[in-house]
PDB file of N, CA, C and O in Angstrom:
ATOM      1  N   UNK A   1       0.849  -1.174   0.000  1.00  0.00           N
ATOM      2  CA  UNK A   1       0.000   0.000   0.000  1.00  0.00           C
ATOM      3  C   UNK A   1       0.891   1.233   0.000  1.00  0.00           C
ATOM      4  O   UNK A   1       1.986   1.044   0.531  1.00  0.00           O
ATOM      5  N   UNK A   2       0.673   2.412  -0.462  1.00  0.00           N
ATOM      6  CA  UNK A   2       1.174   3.331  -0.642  1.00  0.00           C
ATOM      7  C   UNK A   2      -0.015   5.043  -0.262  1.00  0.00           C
ATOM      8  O   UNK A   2      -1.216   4.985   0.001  1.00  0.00           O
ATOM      9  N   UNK A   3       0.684   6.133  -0.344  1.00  0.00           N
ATOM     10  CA  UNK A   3      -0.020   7.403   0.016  1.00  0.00           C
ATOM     11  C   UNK A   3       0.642   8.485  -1.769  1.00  0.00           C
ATOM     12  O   UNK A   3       1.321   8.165  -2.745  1.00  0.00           O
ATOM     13  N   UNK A   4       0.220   9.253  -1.502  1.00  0.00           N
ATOM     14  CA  UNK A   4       0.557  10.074  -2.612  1.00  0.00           C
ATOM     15  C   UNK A   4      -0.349  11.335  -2.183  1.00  0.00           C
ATOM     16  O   UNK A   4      -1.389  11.465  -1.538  1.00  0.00           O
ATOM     17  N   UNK A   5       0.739  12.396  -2.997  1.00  0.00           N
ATOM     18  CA  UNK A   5       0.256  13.727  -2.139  1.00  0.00           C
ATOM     19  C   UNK A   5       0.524  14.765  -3.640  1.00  0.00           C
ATOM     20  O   UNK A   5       1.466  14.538  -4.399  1.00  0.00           O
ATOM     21  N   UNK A   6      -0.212  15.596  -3.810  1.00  0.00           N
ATOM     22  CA  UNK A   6       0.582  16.721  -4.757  1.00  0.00           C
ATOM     23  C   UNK A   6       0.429  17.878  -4.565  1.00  0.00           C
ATOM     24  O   UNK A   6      -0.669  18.130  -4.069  1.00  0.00           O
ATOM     25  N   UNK A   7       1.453  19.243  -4.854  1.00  0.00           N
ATOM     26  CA  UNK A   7       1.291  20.527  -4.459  1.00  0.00           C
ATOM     27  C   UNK A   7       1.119  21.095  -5.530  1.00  0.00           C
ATOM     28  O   UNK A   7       1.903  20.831  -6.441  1.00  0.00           O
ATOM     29  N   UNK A   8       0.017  22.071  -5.758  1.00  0.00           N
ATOM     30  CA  UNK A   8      -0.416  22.859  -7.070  1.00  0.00           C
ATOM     31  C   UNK A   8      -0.422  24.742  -6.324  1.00  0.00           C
ATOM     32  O   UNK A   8      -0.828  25.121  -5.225  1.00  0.00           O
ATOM     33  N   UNK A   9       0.172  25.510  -7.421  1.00  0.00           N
ATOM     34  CA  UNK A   9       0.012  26.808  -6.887  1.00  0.00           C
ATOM     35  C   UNK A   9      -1.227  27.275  -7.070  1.00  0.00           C
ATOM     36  O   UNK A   9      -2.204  26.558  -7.285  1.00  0.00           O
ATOM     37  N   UNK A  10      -1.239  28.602  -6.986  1.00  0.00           N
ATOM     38  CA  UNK A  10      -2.744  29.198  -6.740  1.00  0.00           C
ATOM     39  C   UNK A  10      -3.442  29.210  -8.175  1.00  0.00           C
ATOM     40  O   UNK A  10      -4.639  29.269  -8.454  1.00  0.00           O
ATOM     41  N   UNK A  11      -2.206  29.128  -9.082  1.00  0.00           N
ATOM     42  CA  UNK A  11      -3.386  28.798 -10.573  1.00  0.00           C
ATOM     43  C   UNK A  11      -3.356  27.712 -11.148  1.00  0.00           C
ATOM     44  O   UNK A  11      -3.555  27.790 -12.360  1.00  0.00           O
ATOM     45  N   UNK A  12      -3.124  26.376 -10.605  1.00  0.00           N
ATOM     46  CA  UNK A  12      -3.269  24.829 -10.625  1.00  0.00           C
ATOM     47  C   UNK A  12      -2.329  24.376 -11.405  1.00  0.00           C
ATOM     48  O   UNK A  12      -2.498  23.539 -12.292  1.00  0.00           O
ATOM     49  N   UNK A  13      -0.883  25.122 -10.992  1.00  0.00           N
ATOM     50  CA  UNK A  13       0.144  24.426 -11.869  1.00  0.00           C
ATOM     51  C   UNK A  13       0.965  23.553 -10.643  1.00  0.00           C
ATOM     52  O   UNK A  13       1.080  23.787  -9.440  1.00  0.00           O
ATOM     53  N   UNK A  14       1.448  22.517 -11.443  1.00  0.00           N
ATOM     54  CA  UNK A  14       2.469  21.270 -10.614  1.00  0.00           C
ATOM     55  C   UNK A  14       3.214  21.829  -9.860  1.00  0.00           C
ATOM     56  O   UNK A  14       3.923  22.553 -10.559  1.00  0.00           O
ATOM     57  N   UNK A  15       3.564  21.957  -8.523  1.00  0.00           N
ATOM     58  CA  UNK A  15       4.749  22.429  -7.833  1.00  0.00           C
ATOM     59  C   UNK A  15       5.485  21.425  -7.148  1.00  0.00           C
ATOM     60  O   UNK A  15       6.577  21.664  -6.631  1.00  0.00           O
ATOM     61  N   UNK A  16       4.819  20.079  -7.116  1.00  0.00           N
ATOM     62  CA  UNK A  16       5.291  18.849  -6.674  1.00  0.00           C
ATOM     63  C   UNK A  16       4.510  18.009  -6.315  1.00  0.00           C
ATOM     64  O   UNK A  16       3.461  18.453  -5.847  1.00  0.00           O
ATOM     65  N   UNK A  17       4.661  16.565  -6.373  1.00  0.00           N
ATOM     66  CA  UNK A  17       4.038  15.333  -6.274  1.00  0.00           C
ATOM     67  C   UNK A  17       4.988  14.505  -5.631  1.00  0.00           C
ATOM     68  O   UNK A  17       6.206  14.602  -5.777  1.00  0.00           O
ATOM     69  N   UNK A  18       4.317  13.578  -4.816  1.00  0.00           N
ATOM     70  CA  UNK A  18       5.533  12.703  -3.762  1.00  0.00           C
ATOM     71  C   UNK A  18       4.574  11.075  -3.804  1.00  0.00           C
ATOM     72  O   UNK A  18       3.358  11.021  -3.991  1.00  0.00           O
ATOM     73  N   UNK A  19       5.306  10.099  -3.624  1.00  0.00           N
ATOM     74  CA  UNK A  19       4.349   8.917  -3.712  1.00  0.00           C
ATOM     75  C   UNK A  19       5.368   8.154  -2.143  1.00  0.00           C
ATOM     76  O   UNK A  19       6.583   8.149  -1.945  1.00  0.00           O
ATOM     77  N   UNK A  20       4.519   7.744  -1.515  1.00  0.00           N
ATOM     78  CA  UNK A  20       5.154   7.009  -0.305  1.00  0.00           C
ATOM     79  C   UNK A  20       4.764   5.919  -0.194  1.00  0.00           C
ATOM     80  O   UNK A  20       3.554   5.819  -0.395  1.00  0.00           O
ATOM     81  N   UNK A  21       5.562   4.513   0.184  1.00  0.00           N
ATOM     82  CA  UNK A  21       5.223   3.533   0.657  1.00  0.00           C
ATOM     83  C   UNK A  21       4.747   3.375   2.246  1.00  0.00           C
ATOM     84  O   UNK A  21       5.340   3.817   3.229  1.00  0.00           O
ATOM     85  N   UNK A  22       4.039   2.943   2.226  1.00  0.00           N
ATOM     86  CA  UNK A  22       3.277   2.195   3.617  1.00  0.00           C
ATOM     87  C   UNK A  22       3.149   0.949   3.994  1.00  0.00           C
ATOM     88  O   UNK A  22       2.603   0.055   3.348  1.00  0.00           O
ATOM     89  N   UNK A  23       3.748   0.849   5.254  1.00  0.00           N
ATOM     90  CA  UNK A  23       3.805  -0.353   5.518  1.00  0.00           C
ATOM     91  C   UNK A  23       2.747  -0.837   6.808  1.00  0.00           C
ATOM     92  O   UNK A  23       2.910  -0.212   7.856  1.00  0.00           O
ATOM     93  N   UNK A  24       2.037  -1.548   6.800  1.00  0.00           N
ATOM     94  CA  UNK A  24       1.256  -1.744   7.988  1.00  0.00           C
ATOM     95  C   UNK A  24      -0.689  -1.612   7.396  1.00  0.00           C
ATOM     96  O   UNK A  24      -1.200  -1.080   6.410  1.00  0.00           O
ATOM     97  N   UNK A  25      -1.015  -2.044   8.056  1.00  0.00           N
ATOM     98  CA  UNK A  25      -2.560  -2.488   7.942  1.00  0.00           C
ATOM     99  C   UNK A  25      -3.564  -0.629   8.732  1.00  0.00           C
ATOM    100  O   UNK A  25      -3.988  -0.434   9.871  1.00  0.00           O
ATOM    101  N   UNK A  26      -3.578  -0.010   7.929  1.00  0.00           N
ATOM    102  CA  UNK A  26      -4.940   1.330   7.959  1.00  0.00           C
ATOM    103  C   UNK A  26      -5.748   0.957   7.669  1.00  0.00           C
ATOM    104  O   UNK A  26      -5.823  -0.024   6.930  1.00  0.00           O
ATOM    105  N   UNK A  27      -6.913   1.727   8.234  1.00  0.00           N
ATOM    106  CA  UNK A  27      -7.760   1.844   7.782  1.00  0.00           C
ATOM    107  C   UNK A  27      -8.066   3.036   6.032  1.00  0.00           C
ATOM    108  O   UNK A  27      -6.990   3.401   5.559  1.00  0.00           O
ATOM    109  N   UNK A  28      -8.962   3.392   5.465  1.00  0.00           N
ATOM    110  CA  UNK A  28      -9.036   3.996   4.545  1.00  0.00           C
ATOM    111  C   UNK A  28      -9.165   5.441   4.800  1.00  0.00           C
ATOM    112  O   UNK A  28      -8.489   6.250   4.164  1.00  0.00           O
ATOM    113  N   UNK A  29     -10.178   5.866   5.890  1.00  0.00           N
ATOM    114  CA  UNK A  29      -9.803   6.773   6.192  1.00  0.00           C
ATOM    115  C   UNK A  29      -8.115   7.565   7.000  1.00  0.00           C
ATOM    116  O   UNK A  29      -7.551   8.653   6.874  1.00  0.00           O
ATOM    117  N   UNK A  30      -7.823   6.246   7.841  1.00  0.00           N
ATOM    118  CA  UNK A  30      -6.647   6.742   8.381  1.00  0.00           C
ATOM    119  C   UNK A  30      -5.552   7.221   7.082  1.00  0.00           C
ATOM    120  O   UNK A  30      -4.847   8.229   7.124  1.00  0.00           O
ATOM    121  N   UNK A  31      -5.608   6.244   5.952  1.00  0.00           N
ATOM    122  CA  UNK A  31      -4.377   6.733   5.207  1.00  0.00           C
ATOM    123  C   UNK A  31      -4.918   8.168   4.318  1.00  0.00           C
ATOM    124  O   UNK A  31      -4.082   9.016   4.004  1.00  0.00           O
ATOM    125  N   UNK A  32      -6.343   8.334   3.966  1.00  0.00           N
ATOM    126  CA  UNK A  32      -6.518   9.555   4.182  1.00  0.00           C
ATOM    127  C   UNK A  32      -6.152  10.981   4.511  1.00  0.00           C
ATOM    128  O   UNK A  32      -6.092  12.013   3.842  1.00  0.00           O
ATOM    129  N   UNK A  33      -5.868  10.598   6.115  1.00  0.00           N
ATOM    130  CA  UNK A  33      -5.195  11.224   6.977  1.00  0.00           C
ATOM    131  C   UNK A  33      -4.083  11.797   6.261  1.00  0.00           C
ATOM    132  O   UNK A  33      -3.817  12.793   5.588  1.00  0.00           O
ATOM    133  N   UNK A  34      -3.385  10.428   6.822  1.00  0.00           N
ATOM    134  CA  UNK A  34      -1.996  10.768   6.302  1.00  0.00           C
ATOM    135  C   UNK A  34      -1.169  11.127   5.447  1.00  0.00           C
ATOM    136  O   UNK A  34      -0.019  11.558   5.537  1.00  0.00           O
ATOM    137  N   UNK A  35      -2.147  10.821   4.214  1.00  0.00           N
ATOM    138  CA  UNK A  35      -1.727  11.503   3.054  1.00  0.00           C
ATOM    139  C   UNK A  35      -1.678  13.278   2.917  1.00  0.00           C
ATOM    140  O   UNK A  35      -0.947  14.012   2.252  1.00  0.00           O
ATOM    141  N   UNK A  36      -2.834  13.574   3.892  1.00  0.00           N
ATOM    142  CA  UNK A  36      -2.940  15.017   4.135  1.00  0.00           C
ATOM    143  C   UNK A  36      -1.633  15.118   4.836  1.00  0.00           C
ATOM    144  O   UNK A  36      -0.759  15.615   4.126  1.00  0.00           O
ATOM    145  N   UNK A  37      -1.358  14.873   5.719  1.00  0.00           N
ATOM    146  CA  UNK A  37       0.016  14.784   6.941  1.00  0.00           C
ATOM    147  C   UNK A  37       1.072  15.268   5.802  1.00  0.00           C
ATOM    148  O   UNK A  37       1.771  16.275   5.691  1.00  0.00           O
ATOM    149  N   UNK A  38       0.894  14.204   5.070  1.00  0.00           N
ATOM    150  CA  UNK A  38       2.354  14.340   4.510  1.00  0.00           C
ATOM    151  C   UNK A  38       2.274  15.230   3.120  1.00  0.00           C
ATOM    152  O   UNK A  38       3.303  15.579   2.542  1.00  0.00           O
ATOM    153  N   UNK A  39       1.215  15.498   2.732  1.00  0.00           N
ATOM    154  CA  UNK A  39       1.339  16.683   1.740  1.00  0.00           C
ATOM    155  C   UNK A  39       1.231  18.259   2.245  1.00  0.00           C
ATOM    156  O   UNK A  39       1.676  19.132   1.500  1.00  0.00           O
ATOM    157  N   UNK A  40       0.724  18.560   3.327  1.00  0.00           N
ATOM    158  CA  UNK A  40       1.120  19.273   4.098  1.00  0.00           C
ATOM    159  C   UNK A  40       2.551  19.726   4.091  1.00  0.00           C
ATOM    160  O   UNK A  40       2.979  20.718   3.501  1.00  0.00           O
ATOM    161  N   UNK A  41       3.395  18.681   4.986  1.00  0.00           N
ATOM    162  CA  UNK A  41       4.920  18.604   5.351  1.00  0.00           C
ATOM    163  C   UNK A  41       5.639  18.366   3.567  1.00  0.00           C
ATOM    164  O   UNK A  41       6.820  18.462   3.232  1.00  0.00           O
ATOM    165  N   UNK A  42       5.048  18.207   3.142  1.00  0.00           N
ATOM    166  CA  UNK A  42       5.655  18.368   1.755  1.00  0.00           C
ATOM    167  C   UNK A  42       5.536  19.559   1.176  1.00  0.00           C
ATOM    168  O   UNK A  42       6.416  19.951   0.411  1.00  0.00           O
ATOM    169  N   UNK A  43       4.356  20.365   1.472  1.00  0.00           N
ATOM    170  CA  UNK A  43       4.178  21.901   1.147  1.00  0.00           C
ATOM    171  C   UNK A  43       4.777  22.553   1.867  1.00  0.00           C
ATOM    172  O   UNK A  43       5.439  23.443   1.332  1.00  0.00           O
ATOM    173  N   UNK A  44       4.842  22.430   3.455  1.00  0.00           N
ATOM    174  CA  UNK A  44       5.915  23.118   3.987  1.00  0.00           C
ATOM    175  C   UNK A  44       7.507  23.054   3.935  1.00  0.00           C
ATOM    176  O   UNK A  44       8.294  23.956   4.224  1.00  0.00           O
ATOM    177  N   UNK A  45       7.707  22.121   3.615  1.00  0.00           N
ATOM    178  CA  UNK A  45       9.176  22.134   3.505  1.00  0.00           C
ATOM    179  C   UNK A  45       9.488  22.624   2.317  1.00  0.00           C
ATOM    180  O   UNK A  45      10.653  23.016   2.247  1.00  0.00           O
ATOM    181  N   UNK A  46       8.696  22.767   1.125  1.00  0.00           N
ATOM    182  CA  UNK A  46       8.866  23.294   0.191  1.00  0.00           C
ATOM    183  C   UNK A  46       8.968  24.845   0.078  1.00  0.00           C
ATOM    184  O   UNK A  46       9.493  25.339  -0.920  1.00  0.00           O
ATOM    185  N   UNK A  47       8.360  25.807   1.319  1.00  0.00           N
ATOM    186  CA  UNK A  47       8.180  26.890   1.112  1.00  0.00           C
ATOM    187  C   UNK A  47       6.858  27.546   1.457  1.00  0.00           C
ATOM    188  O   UNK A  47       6.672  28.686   1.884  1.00  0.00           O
ATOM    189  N   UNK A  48       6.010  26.628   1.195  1.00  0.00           N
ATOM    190  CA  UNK A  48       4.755  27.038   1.137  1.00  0.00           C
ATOM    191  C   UNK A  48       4.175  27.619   2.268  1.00  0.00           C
ATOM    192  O   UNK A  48       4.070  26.742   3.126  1.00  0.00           O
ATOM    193  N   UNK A  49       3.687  28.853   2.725  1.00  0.00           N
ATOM    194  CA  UNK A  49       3.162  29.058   3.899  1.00  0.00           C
ATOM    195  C   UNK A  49       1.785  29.265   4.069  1.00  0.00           C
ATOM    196  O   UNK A  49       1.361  29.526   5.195  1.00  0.00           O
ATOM    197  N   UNK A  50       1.110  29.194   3.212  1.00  0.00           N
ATOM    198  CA  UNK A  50      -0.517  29.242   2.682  1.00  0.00           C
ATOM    199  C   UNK A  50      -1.067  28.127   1.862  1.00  0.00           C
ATOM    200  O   UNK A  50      -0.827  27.860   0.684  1.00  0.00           O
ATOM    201  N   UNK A  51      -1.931  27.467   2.795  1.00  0.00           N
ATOM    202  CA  UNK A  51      -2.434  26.236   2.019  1.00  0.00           C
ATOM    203  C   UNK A  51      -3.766  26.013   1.346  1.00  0.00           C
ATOM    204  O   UNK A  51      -4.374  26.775   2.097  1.00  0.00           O
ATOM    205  N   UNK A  52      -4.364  25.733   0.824  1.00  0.00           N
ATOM    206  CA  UNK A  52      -5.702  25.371   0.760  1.00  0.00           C
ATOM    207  C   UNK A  52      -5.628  23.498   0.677  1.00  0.00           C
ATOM    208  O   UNK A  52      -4.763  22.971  -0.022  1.00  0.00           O
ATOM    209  N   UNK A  53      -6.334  22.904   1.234  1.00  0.00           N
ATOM    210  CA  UNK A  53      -5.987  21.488   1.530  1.00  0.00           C
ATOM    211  C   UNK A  53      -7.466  20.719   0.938  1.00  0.00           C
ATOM    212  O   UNK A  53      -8.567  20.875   1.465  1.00  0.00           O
ATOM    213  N   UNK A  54      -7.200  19.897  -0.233  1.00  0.00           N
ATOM    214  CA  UNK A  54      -8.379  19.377  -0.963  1.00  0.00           C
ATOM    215  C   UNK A  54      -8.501  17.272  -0.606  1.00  0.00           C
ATOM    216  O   UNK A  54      -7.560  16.495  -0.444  1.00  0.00           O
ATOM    217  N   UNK A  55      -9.300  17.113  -0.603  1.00  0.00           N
ATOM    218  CA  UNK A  55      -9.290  15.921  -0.026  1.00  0.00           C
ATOM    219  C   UNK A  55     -10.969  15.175  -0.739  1.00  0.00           C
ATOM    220  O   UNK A  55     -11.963  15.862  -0.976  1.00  0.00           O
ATOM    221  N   UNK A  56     -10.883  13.863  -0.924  1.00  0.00           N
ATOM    222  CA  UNK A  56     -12.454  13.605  -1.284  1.00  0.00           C
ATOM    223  C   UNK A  56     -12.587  12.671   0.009  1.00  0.00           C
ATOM    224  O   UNK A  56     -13.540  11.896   0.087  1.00  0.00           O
ATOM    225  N   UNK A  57     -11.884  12.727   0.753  1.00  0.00           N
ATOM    226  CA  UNK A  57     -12.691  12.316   1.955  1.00  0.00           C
ATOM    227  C   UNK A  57     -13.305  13.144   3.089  1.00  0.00           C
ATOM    228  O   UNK A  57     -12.650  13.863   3.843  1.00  0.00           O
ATOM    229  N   UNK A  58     -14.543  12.978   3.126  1.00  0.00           N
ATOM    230  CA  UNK A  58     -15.304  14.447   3.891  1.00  0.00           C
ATOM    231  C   UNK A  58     -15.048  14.383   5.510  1.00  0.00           C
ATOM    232  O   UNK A  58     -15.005  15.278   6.355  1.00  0.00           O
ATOM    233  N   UNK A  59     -14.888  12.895   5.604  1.00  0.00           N
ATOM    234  CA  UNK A  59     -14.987  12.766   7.278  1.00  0.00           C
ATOM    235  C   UNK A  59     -13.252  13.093   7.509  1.00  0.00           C
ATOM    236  O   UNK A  59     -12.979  13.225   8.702  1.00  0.00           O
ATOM    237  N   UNK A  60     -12.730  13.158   7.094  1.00  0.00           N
ATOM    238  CA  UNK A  60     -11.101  13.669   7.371  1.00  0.00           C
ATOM    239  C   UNK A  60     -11.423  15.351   7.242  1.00  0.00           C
ATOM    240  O   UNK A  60     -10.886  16.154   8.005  1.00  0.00           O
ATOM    241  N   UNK A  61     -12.245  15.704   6.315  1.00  0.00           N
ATOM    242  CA  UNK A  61     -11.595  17.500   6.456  1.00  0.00           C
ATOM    243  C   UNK A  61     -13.019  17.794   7.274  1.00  0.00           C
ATOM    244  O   UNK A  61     -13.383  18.967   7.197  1.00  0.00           O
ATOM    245  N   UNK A  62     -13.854  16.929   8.026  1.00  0.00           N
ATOM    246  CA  UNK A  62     -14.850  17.750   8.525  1.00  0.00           C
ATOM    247  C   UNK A  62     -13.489  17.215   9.718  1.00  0.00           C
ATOM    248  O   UNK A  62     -12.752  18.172   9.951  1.00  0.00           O
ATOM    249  N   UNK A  63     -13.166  16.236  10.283  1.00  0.00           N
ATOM    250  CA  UNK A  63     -12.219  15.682  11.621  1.00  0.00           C
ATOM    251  C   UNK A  63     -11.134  17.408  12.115  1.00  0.00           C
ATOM    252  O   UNK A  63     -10.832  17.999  13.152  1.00  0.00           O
ATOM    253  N   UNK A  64     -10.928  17.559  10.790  1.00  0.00           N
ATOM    254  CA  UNK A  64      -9.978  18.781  10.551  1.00  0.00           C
ATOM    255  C   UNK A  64     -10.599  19.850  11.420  1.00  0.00           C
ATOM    256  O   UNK A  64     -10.153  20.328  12.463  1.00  0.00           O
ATOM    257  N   UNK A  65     -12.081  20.216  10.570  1.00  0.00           N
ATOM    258  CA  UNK A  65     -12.385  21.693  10.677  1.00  0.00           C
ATOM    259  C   UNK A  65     -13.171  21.938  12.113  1.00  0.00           C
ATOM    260  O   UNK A  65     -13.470  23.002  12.655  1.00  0.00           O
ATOM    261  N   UNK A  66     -13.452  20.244  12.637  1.00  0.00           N
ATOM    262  CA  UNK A  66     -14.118  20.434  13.765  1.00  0.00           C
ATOM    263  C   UNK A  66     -13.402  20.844  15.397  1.00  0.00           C
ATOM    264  O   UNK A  66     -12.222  21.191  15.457  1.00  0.00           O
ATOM    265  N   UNK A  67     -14.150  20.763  16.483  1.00  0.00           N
ATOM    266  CA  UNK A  67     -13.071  21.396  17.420  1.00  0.00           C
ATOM    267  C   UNK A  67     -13.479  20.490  18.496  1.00  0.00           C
ATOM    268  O   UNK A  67     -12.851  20.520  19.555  1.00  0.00           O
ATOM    269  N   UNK A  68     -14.537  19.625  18.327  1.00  0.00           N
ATOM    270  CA  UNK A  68     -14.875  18.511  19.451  1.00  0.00           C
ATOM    271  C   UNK A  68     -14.188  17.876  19.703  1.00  0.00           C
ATOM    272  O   UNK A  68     -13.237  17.911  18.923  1.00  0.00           O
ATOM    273  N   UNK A  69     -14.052  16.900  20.803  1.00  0.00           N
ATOM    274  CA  UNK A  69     -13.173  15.811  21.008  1.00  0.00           C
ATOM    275  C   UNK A  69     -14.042  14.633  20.681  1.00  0.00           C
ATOM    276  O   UNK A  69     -15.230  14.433  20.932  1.00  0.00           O
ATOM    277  N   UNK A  70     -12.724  13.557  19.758  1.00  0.00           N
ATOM    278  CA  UNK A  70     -12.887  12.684  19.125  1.00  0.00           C
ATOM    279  C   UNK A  70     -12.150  11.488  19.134  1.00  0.00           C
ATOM    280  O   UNK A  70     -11.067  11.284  18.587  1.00  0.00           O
ATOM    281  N   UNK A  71     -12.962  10.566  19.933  1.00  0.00           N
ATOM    282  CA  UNK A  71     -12.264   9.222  20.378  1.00  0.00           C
ATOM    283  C   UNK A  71     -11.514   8.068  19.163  1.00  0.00           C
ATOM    284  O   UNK A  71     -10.704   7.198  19.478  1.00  0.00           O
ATOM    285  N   UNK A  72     -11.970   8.301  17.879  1.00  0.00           N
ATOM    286  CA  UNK A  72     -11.750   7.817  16.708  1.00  0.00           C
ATOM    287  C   UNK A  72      -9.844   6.947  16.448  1.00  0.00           C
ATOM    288  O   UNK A  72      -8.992   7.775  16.770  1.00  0.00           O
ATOM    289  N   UNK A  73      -9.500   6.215  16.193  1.00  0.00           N
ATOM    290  CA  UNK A  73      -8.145   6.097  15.701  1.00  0.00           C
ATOM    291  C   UNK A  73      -7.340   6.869  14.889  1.00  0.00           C
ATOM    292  O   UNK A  73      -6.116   6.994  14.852  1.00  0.00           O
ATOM    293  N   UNK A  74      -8.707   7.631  13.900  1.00  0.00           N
ATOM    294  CA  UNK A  74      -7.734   8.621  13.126  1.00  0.00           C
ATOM    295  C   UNK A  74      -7.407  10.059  13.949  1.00  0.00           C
ATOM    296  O   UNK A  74      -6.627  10.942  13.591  1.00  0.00           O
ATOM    297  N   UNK A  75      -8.146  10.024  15.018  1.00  0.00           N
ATOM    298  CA  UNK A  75      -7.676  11.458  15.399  1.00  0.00           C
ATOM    299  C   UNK A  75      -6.758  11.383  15.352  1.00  0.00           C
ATOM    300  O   UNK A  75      -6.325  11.689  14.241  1.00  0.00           O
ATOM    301  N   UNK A  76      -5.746  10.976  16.330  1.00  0.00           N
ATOM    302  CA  UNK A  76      -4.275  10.532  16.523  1.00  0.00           C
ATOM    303  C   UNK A  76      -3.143  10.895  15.153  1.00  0.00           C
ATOM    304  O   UNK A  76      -1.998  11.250  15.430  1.00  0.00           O
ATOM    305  N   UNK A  77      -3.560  10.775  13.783  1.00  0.00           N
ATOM    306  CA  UNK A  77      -2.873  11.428  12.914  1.00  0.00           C
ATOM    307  C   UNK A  77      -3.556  12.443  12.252  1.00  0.00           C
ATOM    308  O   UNK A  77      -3.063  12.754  11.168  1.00  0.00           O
ATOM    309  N   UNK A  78      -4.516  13.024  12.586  1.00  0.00           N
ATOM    310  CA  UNK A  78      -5.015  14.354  11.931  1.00  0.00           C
ATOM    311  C   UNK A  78      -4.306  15.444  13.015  1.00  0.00           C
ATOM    312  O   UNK A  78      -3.735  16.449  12.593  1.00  0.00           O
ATOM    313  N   UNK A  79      -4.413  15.111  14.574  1.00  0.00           N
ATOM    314  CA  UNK A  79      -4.071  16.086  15.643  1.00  0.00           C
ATOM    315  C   UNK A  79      -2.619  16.536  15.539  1.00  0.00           C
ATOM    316  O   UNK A  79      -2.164  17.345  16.347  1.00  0.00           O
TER     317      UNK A  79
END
């Protein structure tokens, strides 16, 4: 299993793409997660200090935007 992440500027050109191996048994949402995790840390290390963060999984960017506490396994890599 693997993650993959890509960074596009503000007028949807390539600024970078990263593909990672994974090792270990996730769930679908968790690698989700992590794919955000690490395209994130891939935008930041790149420079980037302004993000907009796109995802088609809703329960990861609502996990994001919410402020409740959440007993879930994925909290743990969204937090």
């Amino acid at each position: 299993m693997g993650l993959g992440a890509v960074v596009r500027n503000a007028n949807g050109e390539l600024m970078g793409a990263m593909a990672k191996p994974v090792i270990g048994c996730l769930s679908p949402k968790a690698f989700e997660a992590l794919a955000m995790i690490v395209g994130c840390q891939m935008a930041i290390d790149a420079g980037f200090t302004r993000m907009i963060i796109e995802s088609d999984c809703l329960e990861v960017i609502n996990a994001v935007n919410q402020s409740e506490f959440d007993m879930s396994m994925e909290v743990e890599l969204i937090e």
